[in-house]
C-alpha positions as CSV (number, residue, x, y, z in Angstrom):
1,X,64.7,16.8,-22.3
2,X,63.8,13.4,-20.8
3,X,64.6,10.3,-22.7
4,X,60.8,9.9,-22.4
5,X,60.4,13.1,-23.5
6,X,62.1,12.2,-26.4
7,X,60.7,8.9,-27.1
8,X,56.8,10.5,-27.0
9,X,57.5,13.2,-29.9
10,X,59.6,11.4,-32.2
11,X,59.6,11.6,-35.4
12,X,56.6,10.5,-37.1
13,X,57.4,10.6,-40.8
14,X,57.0,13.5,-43.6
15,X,54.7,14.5,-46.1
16,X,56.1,14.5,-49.5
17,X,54.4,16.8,-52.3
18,X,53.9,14.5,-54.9
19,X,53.9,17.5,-57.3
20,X,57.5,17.5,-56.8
21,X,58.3,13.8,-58.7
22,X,56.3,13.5,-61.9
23,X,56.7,9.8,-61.8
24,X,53.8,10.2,-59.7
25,X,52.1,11.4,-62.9
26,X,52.4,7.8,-64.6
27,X,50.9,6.1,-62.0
28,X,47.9,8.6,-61.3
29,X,47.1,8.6,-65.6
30,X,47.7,5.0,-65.8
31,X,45.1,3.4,-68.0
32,X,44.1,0.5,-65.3
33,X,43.1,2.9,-62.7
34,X,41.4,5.2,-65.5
35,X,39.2,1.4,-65.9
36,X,38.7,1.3,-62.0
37,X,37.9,5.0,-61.7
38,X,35.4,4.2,-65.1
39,X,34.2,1.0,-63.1
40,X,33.5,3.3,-60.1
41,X,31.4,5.2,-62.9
42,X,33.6,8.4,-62.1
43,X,33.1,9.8,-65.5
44,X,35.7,12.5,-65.5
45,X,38.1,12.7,-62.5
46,X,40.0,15.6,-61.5
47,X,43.5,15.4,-59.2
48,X,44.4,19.0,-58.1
49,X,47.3,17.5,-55.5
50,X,48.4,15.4,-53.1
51,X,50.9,14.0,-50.9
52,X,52.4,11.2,-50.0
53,X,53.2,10.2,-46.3
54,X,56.7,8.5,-45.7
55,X,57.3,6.7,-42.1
56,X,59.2,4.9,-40.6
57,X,58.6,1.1,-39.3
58,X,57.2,0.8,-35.6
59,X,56.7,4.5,-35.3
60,X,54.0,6.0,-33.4
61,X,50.5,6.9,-35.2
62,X,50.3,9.9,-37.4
63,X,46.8,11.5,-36.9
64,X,47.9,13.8,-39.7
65,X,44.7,15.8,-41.1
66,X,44.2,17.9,-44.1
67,X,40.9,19.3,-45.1
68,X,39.8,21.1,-48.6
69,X,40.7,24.8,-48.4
70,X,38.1,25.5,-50.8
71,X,34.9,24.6,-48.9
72,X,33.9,28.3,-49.0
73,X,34.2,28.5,-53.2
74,X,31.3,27.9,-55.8
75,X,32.9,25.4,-57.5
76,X,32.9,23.1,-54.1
77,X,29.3,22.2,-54.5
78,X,29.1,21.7,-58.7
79,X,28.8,18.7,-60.2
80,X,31.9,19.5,-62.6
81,X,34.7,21.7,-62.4
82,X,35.2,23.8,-65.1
């Protein structure tokens, strides 16, 4: 493969489950984003998951994309999830 080859699809970074570290956990129930989230008058928020996306300095743009995989479920269109 051509250096230039090579240079076009580097690496990009990697998704990291944040389901994997509870540490995560801390910061997502920590009492001065429950105020903002209260502020934003999001009266009972729900985290089903996420990610967090790890690259490197100077590397090339990530259009990385993920969409709900529930759009076809009931519960997608209710005001609260039960």
């Amino acid at each position: 493969m051509s250096a230039e080859n090579r240079e076009r699809i580097r690496s990009q970074g990697s998704l990291v489950l944040i389901a994997d570290f509870p540490e995560f956990g801390k910061l997502l129930g920590h009492r001065v984003l429950s105020h903002i989230f209260r502020d934003l008058e999001f009266k009972d928020p729900k985290f089903s998951s996420g990610y967090n996306i790890s690259k490197p300095p100077q590397s090339p743009v990530w259009f990385w994309y993920q969409d709900w995989c529930g759009w076809n479920e009931p519960s997608s269109f209710i005001d609260q999830m039960t």
